[in-house]
C-alpha positions in Angstrom: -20.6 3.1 0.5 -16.8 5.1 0.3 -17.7 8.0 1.9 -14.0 8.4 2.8 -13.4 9.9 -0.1 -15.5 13.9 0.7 -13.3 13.6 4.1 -9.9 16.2 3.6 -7.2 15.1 6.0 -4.8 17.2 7.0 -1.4 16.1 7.3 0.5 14.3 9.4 -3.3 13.1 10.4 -5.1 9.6 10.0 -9.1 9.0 10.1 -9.5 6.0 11.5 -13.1 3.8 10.9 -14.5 3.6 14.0 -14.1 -0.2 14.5 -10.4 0.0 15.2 -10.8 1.9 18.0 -8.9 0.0 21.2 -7.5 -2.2 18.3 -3.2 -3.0 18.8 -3.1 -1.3 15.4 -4.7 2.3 16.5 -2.8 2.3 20.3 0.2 1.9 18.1 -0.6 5.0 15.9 -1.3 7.1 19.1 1.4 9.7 19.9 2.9 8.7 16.5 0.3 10.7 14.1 -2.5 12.3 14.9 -5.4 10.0 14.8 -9.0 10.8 14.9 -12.2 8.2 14.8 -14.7 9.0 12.2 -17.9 6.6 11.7 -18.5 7.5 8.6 -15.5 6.1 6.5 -17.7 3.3 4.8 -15.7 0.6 3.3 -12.0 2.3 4.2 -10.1 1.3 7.7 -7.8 4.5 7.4 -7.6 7.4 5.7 -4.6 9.2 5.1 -3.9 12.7 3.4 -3.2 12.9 -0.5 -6.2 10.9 -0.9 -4.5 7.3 0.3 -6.9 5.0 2.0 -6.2 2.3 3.6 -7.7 -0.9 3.7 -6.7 -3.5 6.3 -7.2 -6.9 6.0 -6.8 -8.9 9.2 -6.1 -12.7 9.9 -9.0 -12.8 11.4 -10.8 -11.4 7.4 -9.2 -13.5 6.0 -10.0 -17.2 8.2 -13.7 -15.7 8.0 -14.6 -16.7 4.3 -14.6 -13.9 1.3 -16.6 -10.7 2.5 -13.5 -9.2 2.8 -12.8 -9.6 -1.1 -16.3 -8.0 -1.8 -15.3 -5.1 0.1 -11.6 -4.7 -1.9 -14.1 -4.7 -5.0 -16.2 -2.4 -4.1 -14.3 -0.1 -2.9 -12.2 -0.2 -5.9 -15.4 -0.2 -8.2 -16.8 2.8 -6.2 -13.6 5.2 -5.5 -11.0 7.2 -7.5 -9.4 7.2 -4.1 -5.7 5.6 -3.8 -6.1 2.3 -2.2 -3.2 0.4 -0.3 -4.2 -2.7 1.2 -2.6 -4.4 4.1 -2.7 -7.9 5.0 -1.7 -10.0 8.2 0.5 -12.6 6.8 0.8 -15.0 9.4 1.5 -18.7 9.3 -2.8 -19.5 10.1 -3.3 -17.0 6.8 -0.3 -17.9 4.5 -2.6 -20.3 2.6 -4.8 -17.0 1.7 -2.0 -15.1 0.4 -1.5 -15.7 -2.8 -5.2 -15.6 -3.9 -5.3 -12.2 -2.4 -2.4 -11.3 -4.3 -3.7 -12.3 -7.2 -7.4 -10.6 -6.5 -5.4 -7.3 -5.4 -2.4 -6.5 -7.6 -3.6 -8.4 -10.8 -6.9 -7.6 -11.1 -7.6 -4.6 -9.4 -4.6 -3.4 -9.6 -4.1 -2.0 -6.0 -0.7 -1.8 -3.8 -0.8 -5.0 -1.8 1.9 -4.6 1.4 2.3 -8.5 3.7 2.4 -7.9 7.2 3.4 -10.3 10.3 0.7 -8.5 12.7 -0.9 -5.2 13.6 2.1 -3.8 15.3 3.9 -4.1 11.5 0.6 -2.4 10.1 1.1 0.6 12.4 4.5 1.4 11.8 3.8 0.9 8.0 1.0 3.5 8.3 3.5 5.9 10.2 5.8 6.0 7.5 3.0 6.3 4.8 2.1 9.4 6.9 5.8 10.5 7.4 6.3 10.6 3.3 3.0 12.7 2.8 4.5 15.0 5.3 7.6 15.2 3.8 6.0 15.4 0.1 4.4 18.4 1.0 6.7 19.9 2.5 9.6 20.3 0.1 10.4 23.2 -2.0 7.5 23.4 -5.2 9.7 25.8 -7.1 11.5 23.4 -8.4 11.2 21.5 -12.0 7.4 20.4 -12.2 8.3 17.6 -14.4 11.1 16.1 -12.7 8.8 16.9 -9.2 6.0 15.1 -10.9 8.3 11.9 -12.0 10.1 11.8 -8.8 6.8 11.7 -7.0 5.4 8.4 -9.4 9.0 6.9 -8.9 9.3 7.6 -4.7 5.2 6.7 -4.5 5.9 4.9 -0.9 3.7 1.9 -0.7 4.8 1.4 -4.3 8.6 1.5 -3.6 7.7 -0.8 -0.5 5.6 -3.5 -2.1 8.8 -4.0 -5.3 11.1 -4.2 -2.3 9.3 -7.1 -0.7 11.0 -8.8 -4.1 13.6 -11.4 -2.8 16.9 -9.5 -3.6 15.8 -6.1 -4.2 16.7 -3.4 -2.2 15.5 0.0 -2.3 18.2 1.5 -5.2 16.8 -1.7 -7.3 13.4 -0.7 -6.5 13.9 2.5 -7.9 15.5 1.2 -11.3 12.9 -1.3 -11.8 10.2 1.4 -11.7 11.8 3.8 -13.7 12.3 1.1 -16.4 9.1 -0.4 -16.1 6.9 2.2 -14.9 4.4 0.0 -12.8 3.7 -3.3 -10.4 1.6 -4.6 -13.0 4.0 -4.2 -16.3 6.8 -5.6 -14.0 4.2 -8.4 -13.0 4.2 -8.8 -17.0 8.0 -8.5 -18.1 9.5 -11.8 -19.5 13.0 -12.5 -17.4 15.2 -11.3 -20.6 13.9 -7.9 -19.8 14.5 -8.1 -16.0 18.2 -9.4 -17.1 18.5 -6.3 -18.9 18.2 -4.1 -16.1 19.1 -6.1 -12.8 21.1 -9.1 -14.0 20.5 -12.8 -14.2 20.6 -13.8 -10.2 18.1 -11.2 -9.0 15.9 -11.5 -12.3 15.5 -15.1 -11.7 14.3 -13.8 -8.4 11.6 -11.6 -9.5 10.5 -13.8 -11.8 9.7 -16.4 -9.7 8.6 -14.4 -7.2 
């Protein structure tokens, strides 16, 4: 079951399932965030504040067969929660990858982030934490629209997966979401449109890619 989801974090705090506890990932994240181990998180690995969960896939998932793509599924059938996965991308799992891309980004429409091992995962993790701090605490008297659109636009494991593009740095990033509005329209764009808004080199890019 997701029963991460009647858990309120605080920020600046991670849950963490049980099962990563002595992991490389969770004596990363110690001293760094405040991290506390609940057995109760069901399908989720970590759960952040604002509602983020995070599911983490290992090399180890992945070599084992596909009960790690049942879980992705049910947790997304199950939970209105926000659900970043993160995957060890290693050269024994690069084989996997794109079939999890596909299965994450295209058809359940999650935020898919590579990593090269559990140290990577961490500091990824950190700086999902650090933006939820930071989110919350910036001035709410100003524009509730523009807050609201900045928010969608800055959404940080969005921003991060378009910047794992090939030629795209965080400024593109930015303009590519704020023309196209989502990972899976951009996933849908035909490369005249990405000439349009980030010329013919980096479009050819992100096409391919």
């Amino acid at each position: 079951p997701v029963t991460a989801g009647s858990i309120v974090v605080p920020y600046g705090h991670v849950i963490g399932n049980e099962k990563w506890r002595g992991s490389e990932v969770t004596q990363r994240l110690q001293g760094k965030v405040r991290l506390i181990f609940e057995d109760g998180l069901g399908l989720v690995d970590f759960h952040l504040s604002n509602r983020t969960c995070i599911l983490l896939i290992s090399e180890a998932d992945l070599v084992a067969g596909d009960e790690f793509k049942r879980r992705l599924v049910r947790f997304r059938n199950a939970s209105s929660l926000r659900g970043i996965v993160i995957v060890e991308k290693t050269q024994i799992s690069d084989q996997y990858y794109l079939g999890i891309q596909k299965l994450v980004v295209l058809e359940l429409g999650m935020v898919l982030l590579p990593v090269a091992n559990q140290g990577e995962a961490s500091q990824l993790i950190i700086q999902l934490v650090s933006f939820c701090v930071r989110e919350q605490s910036k001035d709410r008297s100003a524009n509730p629209f523009l807050r609201k659109q900045h928010a969608l636009l800055a959404e940080p494991a969005v921003l991060q997966t378009v910047q794992q593009i090939p030629g795209v740095g965080k400024t593109k990033a930015l303009i590519l979401l704020q023309q196209f509005g989502s990972i899976h329209r951009l996933c849908n764009v035909s490369i005249n449109e990405l000439e349009e808004v980030v010329g013919q080199t980096v479009a050819q890019q992100i096409y391919t890619f």
